[in-house]
C-alpha positions as CSV (number, residue, x, y, z in Angstrom):
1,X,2.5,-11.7,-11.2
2,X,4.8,-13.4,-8.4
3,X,7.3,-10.8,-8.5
4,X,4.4,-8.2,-7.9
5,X,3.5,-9.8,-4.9
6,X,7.1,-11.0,-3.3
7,X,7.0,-6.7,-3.8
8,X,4.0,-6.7,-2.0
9,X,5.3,-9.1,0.9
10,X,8.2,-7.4,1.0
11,X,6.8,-3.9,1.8
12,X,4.2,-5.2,3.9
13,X,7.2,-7.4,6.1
14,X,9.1,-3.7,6.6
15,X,6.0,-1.8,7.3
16,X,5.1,-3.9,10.2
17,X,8.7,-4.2,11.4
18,X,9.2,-0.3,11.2
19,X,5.9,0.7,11.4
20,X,2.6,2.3,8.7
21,X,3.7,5.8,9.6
22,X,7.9,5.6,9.0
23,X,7.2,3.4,6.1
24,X,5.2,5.9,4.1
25,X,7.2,8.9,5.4
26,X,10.3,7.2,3.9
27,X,8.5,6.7,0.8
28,X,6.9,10.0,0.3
29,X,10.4,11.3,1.1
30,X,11.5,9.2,-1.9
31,X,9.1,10.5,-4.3
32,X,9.3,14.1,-2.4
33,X,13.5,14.9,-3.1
34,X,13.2,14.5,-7.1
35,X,9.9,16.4,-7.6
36,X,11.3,19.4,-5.6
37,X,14.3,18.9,-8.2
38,X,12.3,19.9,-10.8
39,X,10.9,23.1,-9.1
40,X,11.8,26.0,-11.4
41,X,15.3,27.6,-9.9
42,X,13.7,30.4,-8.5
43,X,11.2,28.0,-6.2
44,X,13.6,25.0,-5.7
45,X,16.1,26.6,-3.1
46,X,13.4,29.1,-0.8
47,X,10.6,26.3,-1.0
48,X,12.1,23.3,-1.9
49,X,15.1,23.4,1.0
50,X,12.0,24.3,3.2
51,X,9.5,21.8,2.3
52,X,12.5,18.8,2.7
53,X,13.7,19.9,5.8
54,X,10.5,19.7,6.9
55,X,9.5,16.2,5.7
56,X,12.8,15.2,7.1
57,X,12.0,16.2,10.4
58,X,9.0,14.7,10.4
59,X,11.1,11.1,9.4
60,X,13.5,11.9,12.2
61,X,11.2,12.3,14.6
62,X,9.0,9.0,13.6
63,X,12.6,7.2,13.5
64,X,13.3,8.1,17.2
65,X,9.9,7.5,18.4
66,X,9.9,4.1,16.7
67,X,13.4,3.1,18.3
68,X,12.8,4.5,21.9
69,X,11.6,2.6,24.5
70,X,9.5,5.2,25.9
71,X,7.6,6.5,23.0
72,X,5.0,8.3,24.1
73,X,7.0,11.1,26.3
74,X,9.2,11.4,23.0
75,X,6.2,11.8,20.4
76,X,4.7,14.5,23.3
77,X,8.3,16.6,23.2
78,X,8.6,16.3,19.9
79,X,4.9,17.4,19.0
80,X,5.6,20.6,21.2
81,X,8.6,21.5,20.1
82,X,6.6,21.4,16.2
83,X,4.0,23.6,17.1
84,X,6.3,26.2,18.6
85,X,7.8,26.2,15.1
86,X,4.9,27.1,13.1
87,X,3.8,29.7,15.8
């Protein structure tokens, strides 16, 4: 029971030090990179490659935001520069 919650503390303590939104990015990256591992072949390489890249540029861009000074200019560029992608 004590361990569980030093886990608990412990997330909690990096969450607010990095922020909700980097925290669970990282962590869905975590579970993300060895569930596209088991994608059949044929999927892992055309999907998978496409679906990580993604989620890492999503972590990327949360990791700059978070470390910038001015945030908000950053999160605008980089939210721009996203939809032009998908367009």
């Amino acid at each position: 029971m004590r361990a569980r919650s030093a886990r608990r503390v412990n997330k909690m303590d990096a969450a607010h030090k990095t922020g909700p939104a980097l925290e669970k990015t990282y962590r869905f990256l975590l579970w993300l990179v060895p569930t596209v591992e088991k994608f059949p072949r044929s999927q892992k390489f055309p999907l998978g490659d496409r679906i990580q890249a993604a989620a890492l540029d999503v972590l990327e861009g949360l990791i700059e935001a978070t470390y910038r000074r001015e945030r908000a200019g950053h999160l605008a560029r980089w939210r721009q520069a996203n939809r032009s992608d998908w367009n």
